[in-house]
Short mmCIF file of the C-alpha atoms (twelve columns), coordinates in Angstrom:
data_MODEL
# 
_entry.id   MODEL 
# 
loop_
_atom_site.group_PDB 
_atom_site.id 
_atom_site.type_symbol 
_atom_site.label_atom_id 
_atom_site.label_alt_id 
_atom_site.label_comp_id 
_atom_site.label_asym_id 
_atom_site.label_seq_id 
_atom_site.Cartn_x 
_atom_site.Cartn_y 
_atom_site.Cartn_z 
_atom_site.pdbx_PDB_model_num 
ATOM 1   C CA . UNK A 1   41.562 -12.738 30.050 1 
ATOM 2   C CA . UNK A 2   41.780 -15.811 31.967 1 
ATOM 3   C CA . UNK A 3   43.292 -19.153 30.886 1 
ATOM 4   C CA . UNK A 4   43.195 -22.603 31.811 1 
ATOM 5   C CA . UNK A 5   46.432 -24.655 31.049 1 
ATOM 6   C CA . UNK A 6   47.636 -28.294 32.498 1 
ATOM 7   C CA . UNK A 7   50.943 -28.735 33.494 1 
ATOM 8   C CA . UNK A 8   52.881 -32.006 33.396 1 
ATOM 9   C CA . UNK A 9   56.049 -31.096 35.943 1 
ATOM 10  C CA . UNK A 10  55.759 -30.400 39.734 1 
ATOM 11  C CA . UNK A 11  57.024 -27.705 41.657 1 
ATOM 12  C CA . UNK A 12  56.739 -25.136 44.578 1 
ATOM 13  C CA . UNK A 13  57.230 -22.029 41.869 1 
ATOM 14  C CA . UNK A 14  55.563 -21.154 38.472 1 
ATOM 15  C CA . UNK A 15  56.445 -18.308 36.202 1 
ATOM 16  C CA . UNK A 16  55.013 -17.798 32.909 1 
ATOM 17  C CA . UNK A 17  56.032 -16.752 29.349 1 
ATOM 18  C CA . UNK A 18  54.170 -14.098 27.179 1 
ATOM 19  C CA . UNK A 19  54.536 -13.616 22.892 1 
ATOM 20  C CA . UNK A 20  54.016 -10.904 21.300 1 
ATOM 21  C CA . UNK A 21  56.049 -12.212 18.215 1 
ATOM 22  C CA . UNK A 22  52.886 -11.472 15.885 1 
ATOM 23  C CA . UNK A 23  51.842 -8.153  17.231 1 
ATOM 24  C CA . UNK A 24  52.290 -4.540  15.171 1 
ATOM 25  C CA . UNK A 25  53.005 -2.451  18.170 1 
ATOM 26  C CA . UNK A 26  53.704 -2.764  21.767 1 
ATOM 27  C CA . UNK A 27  51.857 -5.141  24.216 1 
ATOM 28  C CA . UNK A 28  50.847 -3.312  27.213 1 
ATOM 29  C CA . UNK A 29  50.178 -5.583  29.922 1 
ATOM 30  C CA . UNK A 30  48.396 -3.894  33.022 1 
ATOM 31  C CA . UNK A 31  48.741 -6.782  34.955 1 
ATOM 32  C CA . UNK A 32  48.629 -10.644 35.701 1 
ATOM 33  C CA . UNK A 33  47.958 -13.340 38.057 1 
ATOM 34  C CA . UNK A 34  48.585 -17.253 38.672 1 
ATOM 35  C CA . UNK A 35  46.224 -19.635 40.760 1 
ATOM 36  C CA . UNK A 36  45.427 -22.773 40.638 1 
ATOM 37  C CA . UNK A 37  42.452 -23.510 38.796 1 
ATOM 38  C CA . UNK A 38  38.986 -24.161 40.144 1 
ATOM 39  C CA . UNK A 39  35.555 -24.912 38.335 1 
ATOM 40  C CA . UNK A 40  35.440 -23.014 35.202 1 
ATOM 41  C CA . UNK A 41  37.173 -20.191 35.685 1 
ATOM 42  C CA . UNK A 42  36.870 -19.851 39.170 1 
ATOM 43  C CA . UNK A 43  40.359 -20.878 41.382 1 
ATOM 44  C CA . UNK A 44  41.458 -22.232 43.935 1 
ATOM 45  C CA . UNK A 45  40.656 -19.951 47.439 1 
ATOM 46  C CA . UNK A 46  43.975 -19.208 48.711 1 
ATOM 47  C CA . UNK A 47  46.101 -19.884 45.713 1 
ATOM 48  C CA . UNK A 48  46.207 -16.660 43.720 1 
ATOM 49  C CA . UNK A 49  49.490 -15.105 43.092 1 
ATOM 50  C CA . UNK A 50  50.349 -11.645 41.433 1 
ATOM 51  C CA . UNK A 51  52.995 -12.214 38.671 1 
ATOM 52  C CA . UNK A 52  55.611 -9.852  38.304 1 
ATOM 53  C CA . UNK A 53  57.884 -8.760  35.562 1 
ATOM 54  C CA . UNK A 54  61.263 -7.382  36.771 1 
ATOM 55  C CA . UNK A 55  59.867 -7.168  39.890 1 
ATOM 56  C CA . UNK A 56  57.355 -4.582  38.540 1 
ATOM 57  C CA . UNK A 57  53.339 -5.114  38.280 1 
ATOM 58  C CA . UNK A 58  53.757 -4.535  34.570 1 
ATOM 59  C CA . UNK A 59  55.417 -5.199  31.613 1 
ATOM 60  C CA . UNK A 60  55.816 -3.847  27.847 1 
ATOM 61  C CA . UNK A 61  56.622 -6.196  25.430 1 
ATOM 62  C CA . UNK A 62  57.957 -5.110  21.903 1 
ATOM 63  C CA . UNK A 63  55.773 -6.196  18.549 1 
ATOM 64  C CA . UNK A 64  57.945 -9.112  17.831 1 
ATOM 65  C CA . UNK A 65  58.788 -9.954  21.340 1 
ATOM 66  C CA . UNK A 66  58.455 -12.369 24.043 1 
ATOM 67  C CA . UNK A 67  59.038 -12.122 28.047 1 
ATOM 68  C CA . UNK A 68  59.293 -14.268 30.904 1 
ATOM 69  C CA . UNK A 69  57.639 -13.471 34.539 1 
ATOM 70  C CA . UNK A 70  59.654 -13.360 38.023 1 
ATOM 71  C CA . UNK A 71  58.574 -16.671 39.707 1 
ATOM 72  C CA . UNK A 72  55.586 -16.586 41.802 1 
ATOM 73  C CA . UNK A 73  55.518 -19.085 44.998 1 
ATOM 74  C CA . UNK A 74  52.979 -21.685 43.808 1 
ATOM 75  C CA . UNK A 75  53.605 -25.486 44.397 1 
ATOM 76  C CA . UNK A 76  51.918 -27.424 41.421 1 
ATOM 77  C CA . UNK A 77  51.389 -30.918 41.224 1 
ATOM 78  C CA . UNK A 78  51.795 -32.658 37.558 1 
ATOM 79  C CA . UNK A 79  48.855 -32.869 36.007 1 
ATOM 80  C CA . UNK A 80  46.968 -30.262 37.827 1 
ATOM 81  C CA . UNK A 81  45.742 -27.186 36.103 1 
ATOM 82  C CA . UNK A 82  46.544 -23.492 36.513 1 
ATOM 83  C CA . UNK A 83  44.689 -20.200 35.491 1 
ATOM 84  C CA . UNK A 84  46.553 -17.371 34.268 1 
ATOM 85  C CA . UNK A 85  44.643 -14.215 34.309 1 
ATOM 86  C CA . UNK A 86  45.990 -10.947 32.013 1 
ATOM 87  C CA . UNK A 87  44.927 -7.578  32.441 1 
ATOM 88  C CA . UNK A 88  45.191 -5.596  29.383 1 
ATOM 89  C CA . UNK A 89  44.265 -1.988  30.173 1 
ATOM 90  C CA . UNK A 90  44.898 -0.704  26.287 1 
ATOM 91  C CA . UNK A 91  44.193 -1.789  22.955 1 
ATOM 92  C CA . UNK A 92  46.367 -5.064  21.887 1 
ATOM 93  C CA . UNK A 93  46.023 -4.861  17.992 1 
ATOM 94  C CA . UNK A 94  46.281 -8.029  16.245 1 
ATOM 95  C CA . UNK A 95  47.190 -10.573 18.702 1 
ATOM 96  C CA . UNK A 96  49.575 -13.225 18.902 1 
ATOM 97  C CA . UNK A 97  47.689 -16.457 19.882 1 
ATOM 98  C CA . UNK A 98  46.706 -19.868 19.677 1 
ATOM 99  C CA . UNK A 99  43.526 -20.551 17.838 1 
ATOM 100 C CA . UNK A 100 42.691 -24.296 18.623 1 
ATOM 101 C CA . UNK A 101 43.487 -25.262 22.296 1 
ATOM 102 C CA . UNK A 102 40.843 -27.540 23.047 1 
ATOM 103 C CA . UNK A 103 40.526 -25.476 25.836 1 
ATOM 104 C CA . UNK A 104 38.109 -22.524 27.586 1 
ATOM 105 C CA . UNK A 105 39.272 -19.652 28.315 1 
ATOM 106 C CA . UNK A 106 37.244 -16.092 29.255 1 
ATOM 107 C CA . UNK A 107 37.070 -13.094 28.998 1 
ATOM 108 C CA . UNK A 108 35.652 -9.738  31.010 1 
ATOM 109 C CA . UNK A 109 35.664 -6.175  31.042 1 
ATOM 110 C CA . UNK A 110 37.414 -4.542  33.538 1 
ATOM 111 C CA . UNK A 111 40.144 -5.678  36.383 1 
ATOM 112 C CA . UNK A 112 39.336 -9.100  37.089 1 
ATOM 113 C CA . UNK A 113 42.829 -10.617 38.128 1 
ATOM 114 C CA . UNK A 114 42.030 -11.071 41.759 1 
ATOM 115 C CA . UNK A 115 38.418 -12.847 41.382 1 
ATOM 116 C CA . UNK A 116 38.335 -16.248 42.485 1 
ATOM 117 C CA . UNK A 117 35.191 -16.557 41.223 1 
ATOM 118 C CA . UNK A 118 33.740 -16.734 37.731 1 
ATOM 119 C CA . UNK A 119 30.310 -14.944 38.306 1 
ATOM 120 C CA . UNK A 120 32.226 -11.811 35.412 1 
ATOM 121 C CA . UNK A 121 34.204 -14.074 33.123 1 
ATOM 122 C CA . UNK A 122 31.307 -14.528 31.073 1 
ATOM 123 C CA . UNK A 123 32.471 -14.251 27.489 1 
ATOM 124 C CA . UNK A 124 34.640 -17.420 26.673 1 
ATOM 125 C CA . UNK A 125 37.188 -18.413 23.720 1 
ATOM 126 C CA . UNK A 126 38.922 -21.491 22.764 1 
ATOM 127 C CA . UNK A 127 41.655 -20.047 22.096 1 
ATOM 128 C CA . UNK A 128 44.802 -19.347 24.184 1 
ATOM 129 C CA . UNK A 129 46.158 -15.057 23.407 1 
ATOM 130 C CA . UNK A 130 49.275 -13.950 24.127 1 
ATOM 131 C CA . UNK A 131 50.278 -17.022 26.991 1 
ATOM 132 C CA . UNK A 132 53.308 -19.503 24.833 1 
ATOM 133 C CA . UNK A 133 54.391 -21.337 28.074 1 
ATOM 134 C CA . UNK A 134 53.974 -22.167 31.468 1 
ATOM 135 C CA . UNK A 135 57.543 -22.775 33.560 1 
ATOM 136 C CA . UNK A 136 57.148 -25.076 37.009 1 
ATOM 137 C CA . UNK A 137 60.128 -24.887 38.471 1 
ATOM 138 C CA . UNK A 138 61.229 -28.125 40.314 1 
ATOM 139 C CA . UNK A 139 62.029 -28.754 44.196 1 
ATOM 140 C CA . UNK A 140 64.343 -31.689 42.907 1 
ATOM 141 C CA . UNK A 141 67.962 -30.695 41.184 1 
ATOM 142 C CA . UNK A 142 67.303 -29.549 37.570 1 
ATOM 143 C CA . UNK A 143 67.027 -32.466 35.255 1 
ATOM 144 C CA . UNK A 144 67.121 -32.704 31.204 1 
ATOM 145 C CA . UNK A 145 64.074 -35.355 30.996 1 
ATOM 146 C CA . UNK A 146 61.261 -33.327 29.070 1 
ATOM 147 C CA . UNK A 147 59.917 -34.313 25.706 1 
ATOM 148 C CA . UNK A 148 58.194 -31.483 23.376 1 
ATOM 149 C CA . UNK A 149 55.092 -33.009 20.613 1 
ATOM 150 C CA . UNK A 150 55.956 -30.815 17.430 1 
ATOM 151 C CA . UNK A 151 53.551 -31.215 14.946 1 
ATOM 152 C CA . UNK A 152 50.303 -30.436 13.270 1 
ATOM 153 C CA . UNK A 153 46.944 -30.508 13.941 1 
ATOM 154 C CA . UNK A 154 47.039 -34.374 15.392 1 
ATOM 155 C CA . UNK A 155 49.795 -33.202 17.947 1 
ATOM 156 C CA . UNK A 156 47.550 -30.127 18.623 1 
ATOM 157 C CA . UNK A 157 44.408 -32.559 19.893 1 
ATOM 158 C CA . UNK A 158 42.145 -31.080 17.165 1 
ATOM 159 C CA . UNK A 159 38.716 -31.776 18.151 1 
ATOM 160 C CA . UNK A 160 39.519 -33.631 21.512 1 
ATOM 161 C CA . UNK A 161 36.915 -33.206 24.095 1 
ATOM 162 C CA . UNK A 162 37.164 -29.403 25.317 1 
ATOM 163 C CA . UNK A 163 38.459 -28.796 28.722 1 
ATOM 164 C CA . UNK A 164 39.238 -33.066 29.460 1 
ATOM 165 C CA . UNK A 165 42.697 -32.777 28.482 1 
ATOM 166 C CA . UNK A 166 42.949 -36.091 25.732 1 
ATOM 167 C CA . UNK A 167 45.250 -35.192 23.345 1 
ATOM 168 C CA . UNK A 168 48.542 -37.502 22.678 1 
ATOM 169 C CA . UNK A 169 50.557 -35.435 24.632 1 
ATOM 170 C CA . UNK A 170 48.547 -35.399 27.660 1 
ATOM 171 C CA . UNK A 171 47.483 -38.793 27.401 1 
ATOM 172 C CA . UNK A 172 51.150 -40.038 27.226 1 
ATOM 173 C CA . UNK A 173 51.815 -37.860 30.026 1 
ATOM 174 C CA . UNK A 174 49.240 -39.936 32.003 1 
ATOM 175 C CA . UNK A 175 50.718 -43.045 30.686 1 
ATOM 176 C CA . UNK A 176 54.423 -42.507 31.995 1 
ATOM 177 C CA . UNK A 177 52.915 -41.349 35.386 1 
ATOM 178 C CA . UNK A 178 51.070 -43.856 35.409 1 
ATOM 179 C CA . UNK A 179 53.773 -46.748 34.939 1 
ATOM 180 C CA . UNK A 180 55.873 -44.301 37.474 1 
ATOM 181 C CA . UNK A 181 58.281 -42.495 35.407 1 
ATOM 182 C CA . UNK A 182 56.933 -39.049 35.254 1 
ATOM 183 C CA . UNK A 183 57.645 -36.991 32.578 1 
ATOM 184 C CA . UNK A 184 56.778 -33.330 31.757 1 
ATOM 185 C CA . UNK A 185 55.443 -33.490 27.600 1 
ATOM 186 C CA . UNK A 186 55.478 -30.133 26.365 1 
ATOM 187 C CA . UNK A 187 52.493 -29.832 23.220 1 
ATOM 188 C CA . UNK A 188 54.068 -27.413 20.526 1 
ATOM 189 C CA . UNK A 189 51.135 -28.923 17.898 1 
ATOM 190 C CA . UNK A 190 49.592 -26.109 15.714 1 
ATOM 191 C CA . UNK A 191 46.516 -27.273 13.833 1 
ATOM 192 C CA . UNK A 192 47.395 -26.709 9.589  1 
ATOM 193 C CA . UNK A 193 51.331 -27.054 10.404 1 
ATOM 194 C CA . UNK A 194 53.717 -28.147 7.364  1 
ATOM 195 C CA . UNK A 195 57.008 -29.167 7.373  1 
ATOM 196 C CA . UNK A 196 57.891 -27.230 4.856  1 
ATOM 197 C CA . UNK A 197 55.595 -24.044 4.257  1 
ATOM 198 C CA . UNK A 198 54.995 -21.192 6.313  1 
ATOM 199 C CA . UNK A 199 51.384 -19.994 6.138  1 
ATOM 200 C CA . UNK A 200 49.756 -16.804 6.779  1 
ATOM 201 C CA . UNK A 201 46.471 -18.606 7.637  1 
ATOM 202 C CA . UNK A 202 48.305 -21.461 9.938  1 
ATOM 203 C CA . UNK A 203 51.540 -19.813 10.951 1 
ATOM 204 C CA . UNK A 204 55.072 -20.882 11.214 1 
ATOM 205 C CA . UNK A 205 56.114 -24.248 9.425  1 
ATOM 206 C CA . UNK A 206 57.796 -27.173 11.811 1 
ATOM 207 C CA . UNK A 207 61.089 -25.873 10.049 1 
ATOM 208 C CA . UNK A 208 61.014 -22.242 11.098 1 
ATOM 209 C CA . UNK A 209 60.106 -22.912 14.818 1 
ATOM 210 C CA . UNK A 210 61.853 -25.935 15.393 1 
ATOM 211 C CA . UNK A 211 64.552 -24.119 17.440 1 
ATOM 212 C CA . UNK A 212 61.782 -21.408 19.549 1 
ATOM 213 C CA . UNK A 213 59.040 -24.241 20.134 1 
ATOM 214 C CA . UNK A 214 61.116 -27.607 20.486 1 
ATOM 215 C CA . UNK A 215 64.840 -27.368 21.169 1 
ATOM 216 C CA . UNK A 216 65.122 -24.016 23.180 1 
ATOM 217 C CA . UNK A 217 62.458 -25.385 25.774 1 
ATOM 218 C CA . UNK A 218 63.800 -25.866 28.845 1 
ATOM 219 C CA . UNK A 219 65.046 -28.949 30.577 1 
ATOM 220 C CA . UNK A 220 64.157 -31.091 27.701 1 
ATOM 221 C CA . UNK A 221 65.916 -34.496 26.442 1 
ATOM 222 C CA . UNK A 222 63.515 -35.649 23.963 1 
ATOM 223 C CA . UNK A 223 61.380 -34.714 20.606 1 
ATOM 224 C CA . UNK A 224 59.093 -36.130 19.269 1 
ATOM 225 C CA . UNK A 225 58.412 -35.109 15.070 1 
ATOM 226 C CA . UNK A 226 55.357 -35.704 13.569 1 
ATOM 227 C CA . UNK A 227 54.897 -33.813 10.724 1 
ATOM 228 C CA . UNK A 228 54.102 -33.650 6.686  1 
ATOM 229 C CA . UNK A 229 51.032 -34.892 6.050  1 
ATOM 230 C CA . UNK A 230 49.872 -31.293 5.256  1 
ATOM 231 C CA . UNK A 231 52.663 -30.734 2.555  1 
ATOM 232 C CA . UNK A 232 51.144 -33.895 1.730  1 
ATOM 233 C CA . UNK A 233 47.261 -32.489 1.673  1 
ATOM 234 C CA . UNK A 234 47.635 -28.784 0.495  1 
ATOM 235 C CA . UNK A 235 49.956 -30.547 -2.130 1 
ATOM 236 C CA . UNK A 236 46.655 -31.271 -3.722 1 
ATOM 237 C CA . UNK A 237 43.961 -28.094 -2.487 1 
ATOM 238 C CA . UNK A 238 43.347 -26.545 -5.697 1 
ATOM 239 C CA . UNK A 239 40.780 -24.156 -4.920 1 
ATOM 240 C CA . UNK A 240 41.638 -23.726 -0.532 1 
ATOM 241 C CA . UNK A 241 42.758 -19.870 0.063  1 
ATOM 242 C CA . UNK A 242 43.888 -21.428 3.620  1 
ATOM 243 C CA . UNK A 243 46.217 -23.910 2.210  1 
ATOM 244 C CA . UNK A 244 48.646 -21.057 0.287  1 
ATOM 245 C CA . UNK A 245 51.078 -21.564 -0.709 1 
ATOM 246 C CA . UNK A 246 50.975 -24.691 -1.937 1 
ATOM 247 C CA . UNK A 247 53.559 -26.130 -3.849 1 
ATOM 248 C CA . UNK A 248 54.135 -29.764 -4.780 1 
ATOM 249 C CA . UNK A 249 55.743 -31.696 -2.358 1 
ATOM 250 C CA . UNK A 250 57.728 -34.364 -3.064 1 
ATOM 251 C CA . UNK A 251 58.727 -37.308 -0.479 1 
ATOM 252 C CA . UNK A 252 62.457 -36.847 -1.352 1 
ATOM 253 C CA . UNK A 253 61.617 -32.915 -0.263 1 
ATOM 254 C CA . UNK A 254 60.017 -34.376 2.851  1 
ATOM 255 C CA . UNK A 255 62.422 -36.777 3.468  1 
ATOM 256 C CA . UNK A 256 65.098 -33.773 3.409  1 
ATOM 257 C CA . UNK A 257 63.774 -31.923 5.752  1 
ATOM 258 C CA . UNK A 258 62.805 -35.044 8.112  1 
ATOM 259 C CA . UNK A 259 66.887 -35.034 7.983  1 
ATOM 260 C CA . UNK A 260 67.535 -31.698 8.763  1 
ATOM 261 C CA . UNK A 261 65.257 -31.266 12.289 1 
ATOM 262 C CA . UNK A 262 67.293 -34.640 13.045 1 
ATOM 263 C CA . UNK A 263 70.318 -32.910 12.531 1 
ATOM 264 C CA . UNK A 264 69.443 -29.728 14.363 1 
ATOM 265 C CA . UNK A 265 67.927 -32.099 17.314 1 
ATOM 266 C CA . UNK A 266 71.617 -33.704 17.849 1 
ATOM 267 C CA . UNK A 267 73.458 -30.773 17.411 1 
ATOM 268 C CA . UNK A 268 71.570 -29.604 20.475 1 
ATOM 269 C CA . UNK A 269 71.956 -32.834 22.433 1 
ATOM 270 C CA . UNK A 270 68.768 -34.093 22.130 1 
ATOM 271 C CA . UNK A 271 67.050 -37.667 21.450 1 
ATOM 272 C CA . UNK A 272 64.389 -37.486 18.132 1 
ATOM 273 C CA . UNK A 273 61.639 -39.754 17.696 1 
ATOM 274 C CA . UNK A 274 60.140 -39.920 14.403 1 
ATOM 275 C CA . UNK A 275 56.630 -40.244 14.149 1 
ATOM 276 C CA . UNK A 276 54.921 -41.777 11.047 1 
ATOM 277 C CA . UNK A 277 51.448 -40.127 9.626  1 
ATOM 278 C CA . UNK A 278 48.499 -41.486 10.027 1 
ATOM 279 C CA . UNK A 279 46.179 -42.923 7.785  1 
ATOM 280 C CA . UNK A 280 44.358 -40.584 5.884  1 
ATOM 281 C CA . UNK A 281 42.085 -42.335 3.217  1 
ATOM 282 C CA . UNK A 282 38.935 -40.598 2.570  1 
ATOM 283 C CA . UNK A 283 39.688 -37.315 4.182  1 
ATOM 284 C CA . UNK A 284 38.635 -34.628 1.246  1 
ATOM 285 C CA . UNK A 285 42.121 -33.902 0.142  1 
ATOM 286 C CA . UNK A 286 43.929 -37.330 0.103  1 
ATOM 287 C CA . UNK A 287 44.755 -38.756 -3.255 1 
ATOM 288 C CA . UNK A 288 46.256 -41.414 -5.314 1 
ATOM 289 C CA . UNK A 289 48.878 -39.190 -5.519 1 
ATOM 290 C CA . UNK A 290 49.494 -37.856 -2.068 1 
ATOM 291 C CA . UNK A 291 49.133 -41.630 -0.748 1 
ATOM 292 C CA . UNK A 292 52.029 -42.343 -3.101 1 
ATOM 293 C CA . UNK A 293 54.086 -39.717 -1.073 1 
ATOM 294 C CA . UNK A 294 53.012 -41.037 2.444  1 
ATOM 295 C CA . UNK A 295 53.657 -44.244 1.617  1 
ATOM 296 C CA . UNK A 296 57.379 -43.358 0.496  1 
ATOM 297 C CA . UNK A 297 58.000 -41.132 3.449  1 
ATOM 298 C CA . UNK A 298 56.863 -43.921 5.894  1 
ATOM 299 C CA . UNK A 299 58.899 -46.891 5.276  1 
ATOM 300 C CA . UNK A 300 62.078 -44.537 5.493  1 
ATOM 301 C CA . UNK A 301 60.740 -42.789 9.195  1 
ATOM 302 C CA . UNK A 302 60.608 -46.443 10.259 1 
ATOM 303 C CA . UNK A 303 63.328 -48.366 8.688  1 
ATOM 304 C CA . UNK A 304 65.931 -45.975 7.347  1 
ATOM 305 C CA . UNK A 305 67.938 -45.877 11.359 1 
ATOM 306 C CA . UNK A 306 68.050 -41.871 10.536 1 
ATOM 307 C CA . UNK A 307 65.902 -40.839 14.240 1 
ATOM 308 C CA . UNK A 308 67.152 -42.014 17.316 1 
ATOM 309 C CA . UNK A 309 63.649 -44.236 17.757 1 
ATOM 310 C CA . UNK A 310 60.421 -44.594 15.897 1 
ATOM 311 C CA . UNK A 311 56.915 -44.025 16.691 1 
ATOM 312 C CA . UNK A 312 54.724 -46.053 14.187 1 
ATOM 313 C CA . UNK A 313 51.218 -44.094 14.343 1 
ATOM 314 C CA . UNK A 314 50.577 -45.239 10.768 1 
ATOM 315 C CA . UNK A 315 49.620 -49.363 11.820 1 
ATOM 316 C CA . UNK A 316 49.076 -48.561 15.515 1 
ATOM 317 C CA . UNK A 317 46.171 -46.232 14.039 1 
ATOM 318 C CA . UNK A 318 45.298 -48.552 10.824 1 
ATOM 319 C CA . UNK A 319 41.866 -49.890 9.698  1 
ATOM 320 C CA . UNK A 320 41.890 -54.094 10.042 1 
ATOM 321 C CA . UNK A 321 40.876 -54.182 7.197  1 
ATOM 322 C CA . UNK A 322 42.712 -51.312 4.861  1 
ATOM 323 C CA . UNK A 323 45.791 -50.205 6.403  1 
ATOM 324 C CA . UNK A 324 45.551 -46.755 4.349  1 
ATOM 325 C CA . UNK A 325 42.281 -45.632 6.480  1 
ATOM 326 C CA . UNK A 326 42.035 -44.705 9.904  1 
ATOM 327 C CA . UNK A 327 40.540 -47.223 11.914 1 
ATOM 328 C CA . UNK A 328 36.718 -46.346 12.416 1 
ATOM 329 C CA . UNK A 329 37.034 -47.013 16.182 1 
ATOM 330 C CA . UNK A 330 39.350 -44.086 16.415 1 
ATOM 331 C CA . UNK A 331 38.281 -41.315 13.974 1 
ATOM 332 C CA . UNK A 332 36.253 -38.500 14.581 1 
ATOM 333 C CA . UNK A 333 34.517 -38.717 11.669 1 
ATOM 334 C CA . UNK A 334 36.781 -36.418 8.969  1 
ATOM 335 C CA . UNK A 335 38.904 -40.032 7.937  1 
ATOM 336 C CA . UNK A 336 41.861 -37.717 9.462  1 
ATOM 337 C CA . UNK A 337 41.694 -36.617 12.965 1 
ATOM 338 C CA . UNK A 338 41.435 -39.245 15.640 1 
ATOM 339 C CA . UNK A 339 38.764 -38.782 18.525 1 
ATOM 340 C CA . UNK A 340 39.919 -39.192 22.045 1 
ATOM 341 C CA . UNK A 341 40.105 -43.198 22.211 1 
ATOM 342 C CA . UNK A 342 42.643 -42.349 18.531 1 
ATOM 343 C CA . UNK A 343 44.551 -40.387 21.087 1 
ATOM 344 C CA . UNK A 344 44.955 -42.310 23.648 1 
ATOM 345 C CA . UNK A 345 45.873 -44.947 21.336 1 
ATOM 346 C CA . UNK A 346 48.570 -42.834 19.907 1 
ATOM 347 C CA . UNK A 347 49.958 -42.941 23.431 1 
ATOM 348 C CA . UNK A 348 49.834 -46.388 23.967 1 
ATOM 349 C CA . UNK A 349 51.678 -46.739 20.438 1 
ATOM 350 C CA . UNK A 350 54.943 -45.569 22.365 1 
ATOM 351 C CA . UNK A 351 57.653 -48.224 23.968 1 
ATOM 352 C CA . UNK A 352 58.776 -45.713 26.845 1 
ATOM 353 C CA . UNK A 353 62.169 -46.899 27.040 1 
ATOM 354 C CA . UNK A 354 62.635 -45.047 23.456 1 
ATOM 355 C CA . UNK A 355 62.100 -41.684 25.652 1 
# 
């Protein structure tokens, strides 16, 4: 398997992380490389690096597991992409992964981790398996200044272009580089994410990996929280097998738990930025009802002084002319997602001095 993934840090070293925190048995991994990343998935000639675990070509990782690689030599600039290429030589069983990444990634039979061409990766997912993080390891003195996305579907870039990179995170990556304070911005988005609710269809709720996919990154200062307006939604799926279990939400239950990931964010020294949702009129599963909720939860994101700063989505995204729809200009067509121009927006929505 090979996989494309941008980085937002700099560095002469990479080393990457592996989950196998879903799996039923042991993940054998024959075998795995690092390059830069070319056309497709071709890399870079002269960049490819074997990755090592414990200094060994190999690694086993436990069903319910995760491991880090030895650091390859690899300097990185931010923004540029990498390709990490996994050889697995035995059967995987159900595998731990990402399903929407808004990015390709392919697939072959055989040994292919020292190709730097694509002419056999000619099967291709969008979906990442197995790969939770990539580490760049800095020439500069080690410095707390990342900020982790945690969130839904929004945060994840649902339906951005594939392969351009345009999702809020990456776009407000571009943005602080861009006004020279670089910043790496970790995404930890998972399309159908609550709050509240773990899923067996979606995964892990904001609550149950806010630790693992936020506050336990390293070298990070800053999160960012947007998150509930899928309580909000599946509040109201009557007949959805994907949205189960779904109990009524209530904006004082949202509201609670808004309070507790700030709590757990300060206890670990870090800055939280609350995020309000979006406009969601005329997506299939808003109602009277849910609006009621969103419309409570808002006003205390942005006015009750509970997060460290605010991020107000909710009128930076606004119709002119209805403030409860997303403006036309930026949705994708679903009244819920934005399209790229929505997420760039988002990242324009941000004062930077609040990271």
């Amino acid at each position: 398997m090979r996989q494309v993934v941008g980085v937002t840090a700099g560095g002469s070293a990479v080393r990457i992380r592996l989950s196998n925190l879903y799996g039923q048995a042991p993940l054998q991994v024959a075998g795995a490389t690092i390059a830069r990343a070319g056309e497709g998935a071709a890399v870079r000639p002269g960049s490819l690096r074997p990755l090592m675990f414990d200094h060994s070509p190999t690694a086993t990782i436990p069903a319910g597991a995760e491991r880090v690689s030895d650091a390859a030599a690899l300097r990185v600039k931010p923004g540029e992409a990498v390709t990490v290429t996994l050889y697995l030589a035995a059967r995987t069983g159900p595998a731990t992964f990402h399903s929407q990444s808004s990015a390709t990634s392919y697939r072959a039979t055989g040994d292919h981790r020292a190709d730097q061409g694509s002419a056999a990766l000619i099967e291709s997912t969008r979906s990442w398996y197995y790969l939770s993080r990539v580490d760049v390891l800095a020439d500069r003195p080690a410095r707390q200044d990342g900020v982790v996305a945690i969130g839904d579907s929004i945060t994840d870039g649902y339906n951005s272009t594939t392969d351009a990179n345009n999702r809020y995170p990456d776009e407000l990556a571009e943005r602080l580089a861009a006004a020279g304070r670089p910043r790496p911005v970790l995404n930890a988005g998972i399309s159908g994410d609550r709050v509240l609710n773990d899923s067996a269809w979606y995964g892990d709720s904001i609550a149950t990996r806010f630790d693992r996919d936020a506050l336990d990154q390293p070298g990070v200062r800053t999160v960012i929280v947007l998150g509930g307006i899928n309580d909000i939604r599946f509040s109201e799926a009557t007949d959805n097998p994907t949205a189960v279990p779904n109990p009524n939400v209530s904006a004082a239950q949202l509201i609670a738990a808004h309070r507790h990931l700030i709590q757990r964010a300060h206890a670990g020294g870090l800055k939280v930025i609350g995020a309000t949702l979006l406009p969601t009129k005329g997506d299939e599963l808003t109602t009277a009802a849910g609006e009621t909720v969103r419309d409570t939860l808002n006003p205390w994101i942005r006015t009750s002084g509970e997060y460290d700063a605010v991020v107000d989505f909710d009128r930076a995204m606004a119709a002119p002319t209805d403030p409860d729809r997303l403006n036309p200009a930026y949705d994708r067509g679903d009244h819920l997602h934005p399209n790229d121009a929505g997420y760039r927006r988002m990242a324009e929505a941000f004062d930077l001095d609040t990271l």
